[in-house]
N, C-alpha and C positions, 0 to 999 in steps of 0.2 A: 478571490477567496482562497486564500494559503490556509494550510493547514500544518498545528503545529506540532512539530516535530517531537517534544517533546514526551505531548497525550502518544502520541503514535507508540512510540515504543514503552511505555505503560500498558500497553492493549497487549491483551490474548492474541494468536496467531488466529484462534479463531475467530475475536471481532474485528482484526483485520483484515481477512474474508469482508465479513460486512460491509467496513469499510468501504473497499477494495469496488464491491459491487455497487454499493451508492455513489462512488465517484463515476464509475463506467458510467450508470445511472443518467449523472448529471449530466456527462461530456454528450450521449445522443441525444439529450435534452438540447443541450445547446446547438445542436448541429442544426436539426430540425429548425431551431427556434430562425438559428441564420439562414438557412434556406426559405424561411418564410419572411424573412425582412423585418424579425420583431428583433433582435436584437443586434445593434451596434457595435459594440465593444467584440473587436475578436480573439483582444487581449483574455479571454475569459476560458476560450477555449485551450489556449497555452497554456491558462494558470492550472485548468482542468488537468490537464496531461500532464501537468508537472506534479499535480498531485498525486495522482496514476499512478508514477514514477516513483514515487516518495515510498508509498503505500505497501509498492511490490518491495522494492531497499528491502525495506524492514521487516517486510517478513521472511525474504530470502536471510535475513542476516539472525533474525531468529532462528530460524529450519537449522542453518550453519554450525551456530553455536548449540542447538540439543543433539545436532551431531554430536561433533565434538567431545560432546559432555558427556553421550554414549559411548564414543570411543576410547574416553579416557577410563570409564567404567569397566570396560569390557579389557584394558589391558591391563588393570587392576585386580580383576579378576583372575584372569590368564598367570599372573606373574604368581600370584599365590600358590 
């Protein structure tokens, strides 16, 4: 289950929160699920954590850039 990149950064930083929380969500889900022997595939929990990983990217790269955008505000200010 990949998740695409795209939708991702179309998202608010803050339904990337959400996100964020329903992947963790799913990865104890699957943990559990393989410590009880129902699920196989443990390709699942990598793809989990890759999502994980995805999830955080983007909103750190969001945070960065309203940086920024305030930085560039605030020397535009200044300069005046």
């Amino acid at each position: 289950m990949s998740i695409d990149i795209k939708d991702l950064k179309n998202k608010s930083v803050k339904e990337l929160y959400k996100e964020l929380e329903e992947a963790k969500k799913n990865l104890l889900k699957l943990k559990f699920e393989i410590a009880q022997s129902k699920v196989k595939n443990y390709q699942e929990v990598a793809s989990s954590r890759k999502n994980i990983a995805r999830i955080l990217t983007i909103i750190q790269e969001k945070q960065w850039q309203e940086f920024e955008k305030l930085e560039k505000e605030k020397e535009e200010k200044d300069g005046k």
